[in-house]
mmCIF file of the N, C-alpha and C atoms, coordinates in Angstrom:
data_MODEL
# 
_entry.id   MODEL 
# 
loop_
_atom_site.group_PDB 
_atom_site.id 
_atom_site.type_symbol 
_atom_site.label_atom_id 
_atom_site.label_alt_id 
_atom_site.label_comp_id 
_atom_site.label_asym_id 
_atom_site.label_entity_id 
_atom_site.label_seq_id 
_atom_site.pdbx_PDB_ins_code 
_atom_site.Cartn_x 
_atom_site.Cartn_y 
_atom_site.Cartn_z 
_atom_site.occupancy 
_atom_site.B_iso_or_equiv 
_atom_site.pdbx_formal_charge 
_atom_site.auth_seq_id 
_atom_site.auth_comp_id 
_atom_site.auth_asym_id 
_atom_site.auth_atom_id 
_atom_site.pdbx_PDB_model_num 
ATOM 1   N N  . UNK A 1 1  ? 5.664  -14.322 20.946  1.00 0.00 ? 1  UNK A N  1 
ATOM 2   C CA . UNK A 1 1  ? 5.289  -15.065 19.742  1.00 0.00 ? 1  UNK A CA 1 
ATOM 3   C C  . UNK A 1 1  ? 5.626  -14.226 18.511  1.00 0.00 ? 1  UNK A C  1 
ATOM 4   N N  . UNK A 1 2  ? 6.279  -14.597 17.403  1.00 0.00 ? 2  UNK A N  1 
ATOM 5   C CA . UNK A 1 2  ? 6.672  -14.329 16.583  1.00 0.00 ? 2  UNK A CA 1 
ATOM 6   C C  . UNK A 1 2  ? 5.469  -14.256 15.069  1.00 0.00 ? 2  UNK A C  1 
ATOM 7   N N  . UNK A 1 3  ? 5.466  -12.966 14.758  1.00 0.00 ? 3  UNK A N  1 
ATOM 8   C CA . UNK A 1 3  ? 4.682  -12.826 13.843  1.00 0.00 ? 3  UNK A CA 1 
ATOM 9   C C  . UNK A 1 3  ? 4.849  -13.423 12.408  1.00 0.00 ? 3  UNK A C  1 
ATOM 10  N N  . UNK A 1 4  ? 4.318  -14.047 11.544  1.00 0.00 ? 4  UNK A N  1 
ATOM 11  C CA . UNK A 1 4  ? 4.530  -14.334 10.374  1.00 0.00 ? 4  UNK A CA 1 
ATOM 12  C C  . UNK A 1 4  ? 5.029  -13.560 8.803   1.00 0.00 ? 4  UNK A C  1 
ATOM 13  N N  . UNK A 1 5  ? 6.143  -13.904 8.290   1.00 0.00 ? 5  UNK A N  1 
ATOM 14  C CA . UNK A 1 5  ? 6.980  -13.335 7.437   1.00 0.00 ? 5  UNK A CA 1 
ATOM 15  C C  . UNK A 1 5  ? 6.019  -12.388 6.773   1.00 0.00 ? 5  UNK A C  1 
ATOM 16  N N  . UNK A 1 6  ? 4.859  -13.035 6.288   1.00 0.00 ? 6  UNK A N  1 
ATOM 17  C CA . UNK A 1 6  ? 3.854  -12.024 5.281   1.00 0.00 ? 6  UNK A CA 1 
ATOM 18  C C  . UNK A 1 6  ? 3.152  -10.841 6.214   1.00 0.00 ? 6  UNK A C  1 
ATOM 19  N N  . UNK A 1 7  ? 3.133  -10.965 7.923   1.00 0.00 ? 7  UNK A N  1 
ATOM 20  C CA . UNK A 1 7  ? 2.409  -10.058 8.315   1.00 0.00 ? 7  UNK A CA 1 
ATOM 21  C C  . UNK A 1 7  ? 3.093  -8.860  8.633   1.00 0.00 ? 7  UNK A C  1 
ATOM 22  N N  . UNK A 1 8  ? 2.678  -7.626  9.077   1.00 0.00 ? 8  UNK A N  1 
ATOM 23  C CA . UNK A 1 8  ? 3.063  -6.506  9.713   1.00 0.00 ? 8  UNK A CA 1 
ATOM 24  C C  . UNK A 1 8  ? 2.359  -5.236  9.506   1.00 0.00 ? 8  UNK A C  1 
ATOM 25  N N  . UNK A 1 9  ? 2.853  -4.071  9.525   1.00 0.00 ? 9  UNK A N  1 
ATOM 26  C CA . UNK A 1 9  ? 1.788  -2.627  9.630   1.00 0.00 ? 9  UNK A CA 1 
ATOM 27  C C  . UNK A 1 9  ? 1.760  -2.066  8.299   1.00 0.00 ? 9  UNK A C  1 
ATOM 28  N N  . UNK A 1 10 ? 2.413  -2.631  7.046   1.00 0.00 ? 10 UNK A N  1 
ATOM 29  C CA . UNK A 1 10 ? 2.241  -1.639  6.060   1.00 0.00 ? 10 UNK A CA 1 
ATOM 30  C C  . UNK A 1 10 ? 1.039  -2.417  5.391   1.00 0.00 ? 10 UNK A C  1 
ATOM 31  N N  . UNK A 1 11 ? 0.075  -1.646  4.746   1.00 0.00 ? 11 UNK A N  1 
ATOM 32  C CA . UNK A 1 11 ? -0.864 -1.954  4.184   1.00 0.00 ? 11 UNK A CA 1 
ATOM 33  C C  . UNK A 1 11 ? -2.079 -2.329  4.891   1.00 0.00 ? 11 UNK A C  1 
ATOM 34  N N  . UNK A 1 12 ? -3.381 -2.990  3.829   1.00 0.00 ? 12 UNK A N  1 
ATOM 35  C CA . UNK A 1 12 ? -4.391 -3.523  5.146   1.00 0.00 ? 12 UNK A CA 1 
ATOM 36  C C  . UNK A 1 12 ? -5.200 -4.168  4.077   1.00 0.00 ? 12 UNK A C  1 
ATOM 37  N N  . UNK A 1 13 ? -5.769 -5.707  4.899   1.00 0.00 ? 13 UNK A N  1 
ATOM 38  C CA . UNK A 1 13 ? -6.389 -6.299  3.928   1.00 0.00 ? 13 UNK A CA 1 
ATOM 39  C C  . UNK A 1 13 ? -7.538 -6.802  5.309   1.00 0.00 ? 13 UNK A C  1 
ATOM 40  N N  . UNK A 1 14 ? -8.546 -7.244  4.935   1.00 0.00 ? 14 UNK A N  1 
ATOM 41  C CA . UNK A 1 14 ? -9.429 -7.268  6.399   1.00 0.00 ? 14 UNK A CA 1 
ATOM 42  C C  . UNK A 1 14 ? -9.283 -8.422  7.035   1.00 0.00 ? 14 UNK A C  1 
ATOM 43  N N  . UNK A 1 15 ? -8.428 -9.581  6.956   1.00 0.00 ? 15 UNK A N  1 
ATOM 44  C CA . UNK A 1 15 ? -8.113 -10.513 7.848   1.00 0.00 ? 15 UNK A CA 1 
ATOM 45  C C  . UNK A 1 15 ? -5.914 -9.970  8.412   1.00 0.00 ? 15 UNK A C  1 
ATOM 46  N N  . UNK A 1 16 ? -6.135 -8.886  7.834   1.00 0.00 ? 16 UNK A N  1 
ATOM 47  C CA . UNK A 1 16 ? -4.964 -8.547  8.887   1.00 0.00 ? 16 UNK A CA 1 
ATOM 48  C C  . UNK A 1 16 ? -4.222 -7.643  7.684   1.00 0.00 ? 16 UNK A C  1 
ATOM 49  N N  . UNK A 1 17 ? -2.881 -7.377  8.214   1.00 0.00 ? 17 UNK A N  1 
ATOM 50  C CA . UNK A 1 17 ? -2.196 -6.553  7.189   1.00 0.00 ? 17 UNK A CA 1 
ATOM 51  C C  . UNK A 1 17 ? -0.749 -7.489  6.881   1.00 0.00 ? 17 UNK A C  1 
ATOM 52  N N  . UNK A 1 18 ? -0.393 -6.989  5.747   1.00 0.00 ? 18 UNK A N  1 
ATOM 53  C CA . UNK A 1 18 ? 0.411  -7.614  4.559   1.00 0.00 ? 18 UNK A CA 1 
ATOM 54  C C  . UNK A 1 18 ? 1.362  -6.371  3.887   1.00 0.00 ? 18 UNK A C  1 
ATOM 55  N N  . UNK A 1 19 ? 2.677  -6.969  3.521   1.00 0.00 ? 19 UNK A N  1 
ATOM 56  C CA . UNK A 1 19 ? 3.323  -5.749  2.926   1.00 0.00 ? 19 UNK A CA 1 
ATOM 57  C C  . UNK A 1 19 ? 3.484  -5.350  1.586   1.00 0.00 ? 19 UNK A C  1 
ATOM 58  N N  . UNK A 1 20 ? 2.968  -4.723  1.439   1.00 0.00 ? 20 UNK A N  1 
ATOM 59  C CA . UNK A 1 20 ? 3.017  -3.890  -0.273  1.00 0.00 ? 20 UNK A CA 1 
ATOM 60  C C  . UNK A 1 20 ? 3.811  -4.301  -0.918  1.00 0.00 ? 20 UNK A C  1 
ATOM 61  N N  . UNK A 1 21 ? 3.524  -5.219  -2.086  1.00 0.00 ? 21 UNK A N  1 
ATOM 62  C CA . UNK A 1 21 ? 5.131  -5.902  -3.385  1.00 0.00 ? 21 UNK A CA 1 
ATOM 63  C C  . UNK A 1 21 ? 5.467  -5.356  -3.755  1.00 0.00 ? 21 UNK A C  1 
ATOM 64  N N  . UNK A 1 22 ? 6.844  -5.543  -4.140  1.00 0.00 ? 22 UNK A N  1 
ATOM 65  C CA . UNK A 1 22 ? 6.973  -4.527  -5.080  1.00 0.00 ? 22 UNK A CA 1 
ATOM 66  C C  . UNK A 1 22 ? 6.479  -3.722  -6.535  1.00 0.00 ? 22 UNK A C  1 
ATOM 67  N N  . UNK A 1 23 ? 5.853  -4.794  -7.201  1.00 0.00 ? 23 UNK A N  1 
ATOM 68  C CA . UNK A 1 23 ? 5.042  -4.812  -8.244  1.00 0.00 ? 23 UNK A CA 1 
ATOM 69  C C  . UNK A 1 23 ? 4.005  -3.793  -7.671  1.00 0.00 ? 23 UNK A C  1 
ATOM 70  N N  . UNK A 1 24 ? 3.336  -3.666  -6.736  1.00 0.00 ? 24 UNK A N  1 
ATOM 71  C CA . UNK A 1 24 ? 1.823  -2.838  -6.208  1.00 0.00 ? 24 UNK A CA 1 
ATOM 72  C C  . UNK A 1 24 ? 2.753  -1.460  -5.689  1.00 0.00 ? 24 UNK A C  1 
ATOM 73  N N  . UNK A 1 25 ? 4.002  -1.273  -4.870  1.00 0.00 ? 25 UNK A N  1 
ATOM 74  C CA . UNK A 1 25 ? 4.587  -0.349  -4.842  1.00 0.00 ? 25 UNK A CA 1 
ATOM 75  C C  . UNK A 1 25 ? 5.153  0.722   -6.286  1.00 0.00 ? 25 UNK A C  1 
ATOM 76  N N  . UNK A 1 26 ? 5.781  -0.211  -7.410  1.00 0.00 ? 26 UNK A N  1 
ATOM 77  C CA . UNK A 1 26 ? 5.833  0.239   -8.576  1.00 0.00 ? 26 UNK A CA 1 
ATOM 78  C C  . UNK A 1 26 ? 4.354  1.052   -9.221  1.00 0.00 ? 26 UNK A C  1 
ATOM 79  N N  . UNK A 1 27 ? 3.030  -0.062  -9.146  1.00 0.00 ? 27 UNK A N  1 
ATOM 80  C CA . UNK A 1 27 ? 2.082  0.582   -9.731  1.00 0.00 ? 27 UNK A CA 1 
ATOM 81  C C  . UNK A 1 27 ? 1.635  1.334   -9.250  1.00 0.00 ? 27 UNK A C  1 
ATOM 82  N N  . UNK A 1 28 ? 1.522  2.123   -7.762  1.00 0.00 ? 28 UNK A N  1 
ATOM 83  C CA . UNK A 1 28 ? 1.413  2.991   -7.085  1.00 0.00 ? 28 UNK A CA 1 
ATOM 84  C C  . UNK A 1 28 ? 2.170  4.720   -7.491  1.00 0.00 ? 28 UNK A C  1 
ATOM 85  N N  . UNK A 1 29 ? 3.289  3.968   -7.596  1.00 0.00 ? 29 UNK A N  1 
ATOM 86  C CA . UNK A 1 29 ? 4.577  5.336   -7.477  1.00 0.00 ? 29 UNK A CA 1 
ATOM 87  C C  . UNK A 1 29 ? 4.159  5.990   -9.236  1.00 0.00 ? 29 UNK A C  1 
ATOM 88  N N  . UNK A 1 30 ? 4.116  4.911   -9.925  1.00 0.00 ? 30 UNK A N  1 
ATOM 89  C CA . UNK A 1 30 ? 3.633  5.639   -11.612 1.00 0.00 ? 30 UNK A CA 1 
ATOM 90  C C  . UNK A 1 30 ? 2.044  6.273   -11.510 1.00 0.00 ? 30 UNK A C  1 
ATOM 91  N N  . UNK A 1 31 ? 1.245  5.657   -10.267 1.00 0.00 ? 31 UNK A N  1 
ATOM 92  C CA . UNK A 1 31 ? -0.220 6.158   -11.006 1.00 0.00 ? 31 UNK A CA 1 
ATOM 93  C C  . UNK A 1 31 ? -0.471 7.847   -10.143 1.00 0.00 ? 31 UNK A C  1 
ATOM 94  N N  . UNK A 1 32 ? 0.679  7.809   -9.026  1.00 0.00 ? 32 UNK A N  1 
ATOM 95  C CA . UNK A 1 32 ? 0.635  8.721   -8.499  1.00 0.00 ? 32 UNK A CA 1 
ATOM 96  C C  . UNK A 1 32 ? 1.449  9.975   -9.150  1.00 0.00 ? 32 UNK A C  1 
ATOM 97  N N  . UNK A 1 33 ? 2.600  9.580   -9.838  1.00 0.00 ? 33 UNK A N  1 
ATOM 98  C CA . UNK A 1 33 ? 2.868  10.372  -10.198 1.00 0.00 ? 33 UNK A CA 1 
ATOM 99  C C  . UNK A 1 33 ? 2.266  10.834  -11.392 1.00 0.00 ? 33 UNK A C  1 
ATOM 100 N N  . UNK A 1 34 ? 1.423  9.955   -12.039 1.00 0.00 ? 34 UNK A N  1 
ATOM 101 C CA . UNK A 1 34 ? 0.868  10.201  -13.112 1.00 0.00 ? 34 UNK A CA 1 
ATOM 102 C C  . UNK A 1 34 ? -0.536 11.300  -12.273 1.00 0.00 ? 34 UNK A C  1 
ATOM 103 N N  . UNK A 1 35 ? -0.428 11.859  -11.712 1.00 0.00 ? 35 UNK A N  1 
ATOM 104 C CA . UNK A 1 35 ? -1.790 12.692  -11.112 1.00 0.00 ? 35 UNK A CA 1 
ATOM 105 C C  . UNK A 1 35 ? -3.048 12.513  -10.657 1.00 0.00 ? 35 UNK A C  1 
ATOM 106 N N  . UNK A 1 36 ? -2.800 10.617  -9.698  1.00 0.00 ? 36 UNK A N  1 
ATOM 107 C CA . UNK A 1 36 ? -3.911 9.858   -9.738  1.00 0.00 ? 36 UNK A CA 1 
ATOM 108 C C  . UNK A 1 36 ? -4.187 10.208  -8.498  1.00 0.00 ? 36 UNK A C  1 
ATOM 109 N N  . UNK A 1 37 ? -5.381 10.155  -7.850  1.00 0.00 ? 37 UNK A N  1 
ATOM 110 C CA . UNK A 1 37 ? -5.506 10.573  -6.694  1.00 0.00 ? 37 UNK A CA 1 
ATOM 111 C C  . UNK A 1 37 ? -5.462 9.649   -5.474  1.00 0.00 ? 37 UNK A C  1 
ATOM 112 N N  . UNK A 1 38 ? -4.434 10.083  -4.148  1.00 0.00 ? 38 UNK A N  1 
ATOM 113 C CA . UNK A 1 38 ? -4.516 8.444   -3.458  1.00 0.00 ? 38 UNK A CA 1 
ATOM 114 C C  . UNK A 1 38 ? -5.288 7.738   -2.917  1.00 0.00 ? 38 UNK A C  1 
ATOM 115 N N  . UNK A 1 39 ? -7.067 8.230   -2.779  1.00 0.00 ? 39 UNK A N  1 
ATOM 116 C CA . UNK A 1 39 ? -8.038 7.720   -2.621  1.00 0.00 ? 39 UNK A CA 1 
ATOM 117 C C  . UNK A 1 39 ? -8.422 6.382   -3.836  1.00 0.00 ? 39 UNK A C  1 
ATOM 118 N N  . UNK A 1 40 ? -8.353 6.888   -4.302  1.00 0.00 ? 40 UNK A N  1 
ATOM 119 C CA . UNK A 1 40 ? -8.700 6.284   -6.196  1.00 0.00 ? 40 UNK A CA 1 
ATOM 120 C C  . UNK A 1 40 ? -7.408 4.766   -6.238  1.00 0.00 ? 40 UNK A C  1 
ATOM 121 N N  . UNK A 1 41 ? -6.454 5.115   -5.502  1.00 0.00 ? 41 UNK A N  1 
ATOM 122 C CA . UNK A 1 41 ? -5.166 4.174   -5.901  1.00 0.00 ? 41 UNK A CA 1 
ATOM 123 C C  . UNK A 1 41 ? -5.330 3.302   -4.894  1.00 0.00 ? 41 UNK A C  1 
ATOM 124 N N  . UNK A 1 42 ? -5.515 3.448   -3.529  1.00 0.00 ? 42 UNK A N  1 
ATOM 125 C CA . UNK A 1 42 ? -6.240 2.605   -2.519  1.00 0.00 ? 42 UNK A CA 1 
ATOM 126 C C  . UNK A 1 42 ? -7.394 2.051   -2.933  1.00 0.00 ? 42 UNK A C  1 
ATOM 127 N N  . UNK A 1 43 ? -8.307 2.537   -3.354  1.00 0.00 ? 43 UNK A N  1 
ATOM 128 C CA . UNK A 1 43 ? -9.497 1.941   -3.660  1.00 0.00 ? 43 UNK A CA 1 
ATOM 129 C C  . UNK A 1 43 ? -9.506 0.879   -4.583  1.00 0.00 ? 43 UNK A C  1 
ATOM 130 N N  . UNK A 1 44 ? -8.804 1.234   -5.600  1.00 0.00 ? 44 UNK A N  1 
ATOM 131 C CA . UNK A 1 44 ? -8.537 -0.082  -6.537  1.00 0.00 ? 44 UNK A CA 1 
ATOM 132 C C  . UNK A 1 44 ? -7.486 -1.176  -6.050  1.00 0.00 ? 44 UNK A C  1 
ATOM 133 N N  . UNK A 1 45 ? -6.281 -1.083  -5.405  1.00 0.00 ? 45 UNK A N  1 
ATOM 134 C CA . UNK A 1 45 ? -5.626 -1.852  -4.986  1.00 0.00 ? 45 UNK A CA 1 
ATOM 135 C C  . UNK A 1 45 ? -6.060 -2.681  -3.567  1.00 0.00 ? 45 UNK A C  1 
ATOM 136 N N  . UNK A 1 46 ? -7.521 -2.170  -3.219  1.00 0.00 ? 46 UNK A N  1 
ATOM 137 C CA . UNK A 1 46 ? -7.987 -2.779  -2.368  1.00 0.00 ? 46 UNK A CA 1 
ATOM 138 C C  . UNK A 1 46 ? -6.782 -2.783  -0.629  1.00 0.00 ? 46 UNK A C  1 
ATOM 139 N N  . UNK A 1 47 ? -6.360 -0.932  -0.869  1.00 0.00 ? 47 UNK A N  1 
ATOM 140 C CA . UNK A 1 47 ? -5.397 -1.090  0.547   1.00 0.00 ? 47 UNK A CA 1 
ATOM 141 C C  . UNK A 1 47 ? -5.908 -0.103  0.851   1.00 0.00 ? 47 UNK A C  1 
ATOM 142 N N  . UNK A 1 48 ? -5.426 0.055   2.416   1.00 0.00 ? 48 UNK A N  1 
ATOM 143 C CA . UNK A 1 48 ? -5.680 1.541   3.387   1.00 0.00 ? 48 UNK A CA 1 
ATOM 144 C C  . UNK A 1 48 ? -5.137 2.573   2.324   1.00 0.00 ? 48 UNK A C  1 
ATOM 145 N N  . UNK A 1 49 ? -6.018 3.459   3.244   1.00 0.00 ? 49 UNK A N  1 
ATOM 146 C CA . UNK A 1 49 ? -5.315 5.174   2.259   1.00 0.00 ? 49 UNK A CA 1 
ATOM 147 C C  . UNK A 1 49 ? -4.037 5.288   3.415   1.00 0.00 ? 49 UNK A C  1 
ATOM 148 N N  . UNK A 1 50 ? -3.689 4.997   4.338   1.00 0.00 ? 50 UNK A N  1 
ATOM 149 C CA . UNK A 1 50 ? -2.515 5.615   4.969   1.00 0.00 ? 50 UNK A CA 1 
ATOM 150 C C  . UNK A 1 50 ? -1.642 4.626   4.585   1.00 0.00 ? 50 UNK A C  1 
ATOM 151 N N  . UNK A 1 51 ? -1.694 3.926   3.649   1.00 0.00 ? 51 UNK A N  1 
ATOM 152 C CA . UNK A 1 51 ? -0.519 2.657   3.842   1.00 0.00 ? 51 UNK A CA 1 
ATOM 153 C C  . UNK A 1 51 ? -0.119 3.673   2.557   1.00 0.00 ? 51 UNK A C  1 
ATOM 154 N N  . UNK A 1 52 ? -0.770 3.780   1.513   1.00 0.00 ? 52 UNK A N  1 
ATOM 155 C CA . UNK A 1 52 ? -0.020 4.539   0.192   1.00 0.00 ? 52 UNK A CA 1 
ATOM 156 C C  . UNK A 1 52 ? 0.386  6.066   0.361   1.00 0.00 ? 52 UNK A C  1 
ATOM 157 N N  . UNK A 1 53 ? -0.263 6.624   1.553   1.00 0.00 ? 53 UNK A N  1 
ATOM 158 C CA . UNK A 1 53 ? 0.252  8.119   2.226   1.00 0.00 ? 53 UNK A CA 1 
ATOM 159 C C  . UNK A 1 53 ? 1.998  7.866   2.677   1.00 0.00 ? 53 UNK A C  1 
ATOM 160 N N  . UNK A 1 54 ? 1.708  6.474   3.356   1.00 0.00 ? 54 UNK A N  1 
ATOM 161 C CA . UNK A 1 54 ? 3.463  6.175   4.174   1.00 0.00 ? 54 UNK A CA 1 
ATOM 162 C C  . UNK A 1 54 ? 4.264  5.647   2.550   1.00 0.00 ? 54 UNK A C  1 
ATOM 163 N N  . UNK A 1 55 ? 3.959  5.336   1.876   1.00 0.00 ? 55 UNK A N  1 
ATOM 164 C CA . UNK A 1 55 ? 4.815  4.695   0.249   1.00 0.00 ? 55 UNK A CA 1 
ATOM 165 C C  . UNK A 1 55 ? 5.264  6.493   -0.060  1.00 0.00 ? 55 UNK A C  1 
ATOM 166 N N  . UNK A 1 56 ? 3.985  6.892   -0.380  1.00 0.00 ? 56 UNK A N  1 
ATOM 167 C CA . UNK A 1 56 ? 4.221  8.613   -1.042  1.00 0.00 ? 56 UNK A CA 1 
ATOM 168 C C  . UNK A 1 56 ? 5.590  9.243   -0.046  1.00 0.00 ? 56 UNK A C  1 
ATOM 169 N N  . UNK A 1 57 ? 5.114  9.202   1.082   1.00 0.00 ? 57 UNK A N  1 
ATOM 170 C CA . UNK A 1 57 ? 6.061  10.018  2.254   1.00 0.00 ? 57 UNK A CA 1 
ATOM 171 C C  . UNK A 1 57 ? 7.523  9.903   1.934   1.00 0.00 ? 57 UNK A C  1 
ATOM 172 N N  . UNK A 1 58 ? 7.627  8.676   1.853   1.00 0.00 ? 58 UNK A N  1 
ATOM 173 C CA . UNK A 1 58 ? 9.183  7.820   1.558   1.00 0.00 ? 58 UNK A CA 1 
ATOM 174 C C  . UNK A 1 58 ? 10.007 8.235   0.306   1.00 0.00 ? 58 UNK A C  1 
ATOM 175 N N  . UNK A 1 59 ? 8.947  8.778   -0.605  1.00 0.00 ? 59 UNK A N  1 
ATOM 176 C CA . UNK A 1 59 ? 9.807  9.386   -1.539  1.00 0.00 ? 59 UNK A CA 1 
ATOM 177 C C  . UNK A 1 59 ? 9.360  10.750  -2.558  1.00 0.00 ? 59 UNK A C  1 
# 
């Protein structure tokens, strides 16, 4: 059975996981580089801390 276009492993929302837009990837990559902490950037974007650990990793 074939999973649905919106689902898969990046991110996490509590009826399943969803992939990071680009828009939430953009506001991520500036607040981090701006010296935000990735607890603090998960917490407000309402995602896992390892989904924005795997965004950070990537670049």
């Amino acid at each position: 059975m074939m999973m649905p276009a919106e689902t898969c492993i990046i991110g996490g929302t509590m009826d399943g996981y969803s992939h990071l837009s680009i828009a939430e990837r953009e506001d991520i990559m500036v607040r981090w580089k701006g010296h935000e902490g990735v607890s603090q950037i998960a917490r407000e974007l309402h995602r896992d801390k390892p989904a924005m650990m795997w965004l950070m990793w990537l670049y």
